[in-house]
N, C-alpha and C positions, 0 to 999 in steps of 0.2 A: 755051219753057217747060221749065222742068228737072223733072227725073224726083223723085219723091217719096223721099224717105231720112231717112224717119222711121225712129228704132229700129237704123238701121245704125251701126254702131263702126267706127272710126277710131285705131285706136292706144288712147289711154287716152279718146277723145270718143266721145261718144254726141249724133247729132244728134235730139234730141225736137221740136224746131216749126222752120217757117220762120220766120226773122224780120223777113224784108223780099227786097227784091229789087231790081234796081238794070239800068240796062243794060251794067254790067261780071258781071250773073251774080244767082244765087239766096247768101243769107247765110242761116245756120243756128244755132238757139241747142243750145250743148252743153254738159251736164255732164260734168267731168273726174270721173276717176275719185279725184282727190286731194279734190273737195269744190266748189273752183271751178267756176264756170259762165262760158263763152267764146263770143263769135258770131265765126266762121268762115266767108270762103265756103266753096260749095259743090266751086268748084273746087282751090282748097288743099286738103280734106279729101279729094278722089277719086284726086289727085296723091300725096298723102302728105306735103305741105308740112308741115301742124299734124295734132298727134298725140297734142297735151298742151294746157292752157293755159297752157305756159312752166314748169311744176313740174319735168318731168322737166331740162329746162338746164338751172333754179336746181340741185337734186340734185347733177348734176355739179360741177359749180361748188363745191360743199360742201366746206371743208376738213377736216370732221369725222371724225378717224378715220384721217384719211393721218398720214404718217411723214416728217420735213424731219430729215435727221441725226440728234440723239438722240431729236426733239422728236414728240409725238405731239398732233395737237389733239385736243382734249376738249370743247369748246365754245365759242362765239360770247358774248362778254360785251356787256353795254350800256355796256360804258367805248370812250373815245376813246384817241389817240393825238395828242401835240403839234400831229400837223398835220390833224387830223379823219380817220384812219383808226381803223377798227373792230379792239379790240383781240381777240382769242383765248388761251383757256387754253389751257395748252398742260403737258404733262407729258412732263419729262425720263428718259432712260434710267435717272440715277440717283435717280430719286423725288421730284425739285424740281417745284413747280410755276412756271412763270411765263408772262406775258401778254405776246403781242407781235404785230404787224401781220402782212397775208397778203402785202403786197410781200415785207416783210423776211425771211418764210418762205421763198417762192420763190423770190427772188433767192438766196437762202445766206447773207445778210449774217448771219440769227442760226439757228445751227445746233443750240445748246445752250444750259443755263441759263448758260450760264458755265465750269461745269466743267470742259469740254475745254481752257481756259486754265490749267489750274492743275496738268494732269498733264503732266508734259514725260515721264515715262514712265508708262507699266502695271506695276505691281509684285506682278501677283497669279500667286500660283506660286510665289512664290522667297521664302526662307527668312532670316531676321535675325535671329541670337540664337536664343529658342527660340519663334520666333512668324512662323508660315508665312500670307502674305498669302493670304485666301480671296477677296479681289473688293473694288474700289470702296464705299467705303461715301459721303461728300459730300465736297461742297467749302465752306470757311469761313475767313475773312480771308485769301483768296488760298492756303490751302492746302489740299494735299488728305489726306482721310481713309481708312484702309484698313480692314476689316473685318481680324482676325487670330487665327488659333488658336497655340493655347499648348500647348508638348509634355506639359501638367497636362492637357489636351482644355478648357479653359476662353476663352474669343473675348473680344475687345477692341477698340478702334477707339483706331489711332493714326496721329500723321500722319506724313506720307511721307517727311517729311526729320530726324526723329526714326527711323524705322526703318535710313534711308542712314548715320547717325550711325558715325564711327569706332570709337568705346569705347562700350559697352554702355548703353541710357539704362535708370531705375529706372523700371520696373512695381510702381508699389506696392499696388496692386486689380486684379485681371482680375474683369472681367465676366462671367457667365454668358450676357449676351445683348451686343450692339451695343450702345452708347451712342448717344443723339439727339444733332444737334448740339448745342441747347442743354444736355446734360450736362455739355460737356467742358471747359467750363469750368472 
């Protein structure tokens, strides 16, 4: 006969009734501290086997909030992928959002929105004309966009191979703020 373990905790369980019993042992019903309710044996719970009703591994398990290259997940969507994986939002260093599988995260196959395709170098620092690259601003039809101050103190966004240009290109508006992508139109 096993010892009464009513009211004793176990990790995040709590064993309130016996639930049965068996000749492999006494089995216990437990409320998780997550909300779930679990029947355990007696001897898993005194061992330390179960400690959750499985919340605490799903938790782990959670890509919510980790960091894959530029890519940061944000959450769990109800969409699929071609081959019946679960897609995730996911937000890029440079402010894109996009959705993509947790294989493809964790293998590295997808690092970024794309972006890091587009910049064969970093041009923030260095000066073109009179318009000093402050930082990445997106990436749009394969190219990439720079954030830029002007020796006027007025910021712009142009693109990269426009700033590398030999002969001067014409700035006919500067910005007071960044342009969106779809401004630049």
């Amino acid at each position: 006969m096993s010892k009464d373990i009513t009211g004793q905790k176990y990790g995040k369980l709590t064993a309130i009734k016996l639930y049965h019993t068996t000749r492999n042992g006494a089995f216990w019903l437990c409320p998780c501290e997550c909300g779930n309710t679990c029947v355990v044996s007696e001897d898993n719970l005194k061992a330390g086997k179960m400690t959750s009703c499985g919340c605490v591994r799903e938790s782990k398990r959670s890509l919510i909030g980790k960091k894959f290259g530029k890519l940061t997940v944000l959450a769990k969507t109800d969409e699929r992928y071609s081959d019946g994986s679960i897609l995730y939002e996911c937000l890029c260093d440079c402010g894109n959002i996009v959705k993509t599988t947790s294989s493809r995260l964790k293998s590295g196959h997808v690092k970024s929105c794309g972006c890091e395709h587009y910049l064969s170098e970093d041009l923030t620092g260095r000066t073109f004309n009179h318009l000093k690259v402050t930082g990445y601003s997106h990436s749009s039809g394969h190219k990439a966009f720079w954030n830029c101050l002007c020796d006027c103190g007025k910021t712009t966004v142009v693109r990269g191979d426009y700033l590398k240009m030999e002969t001067p290109f014409p700035v006919v508006a500067l910005q007071s703020k960044p342009l969106m992508p779809e401004e630049q139109n």
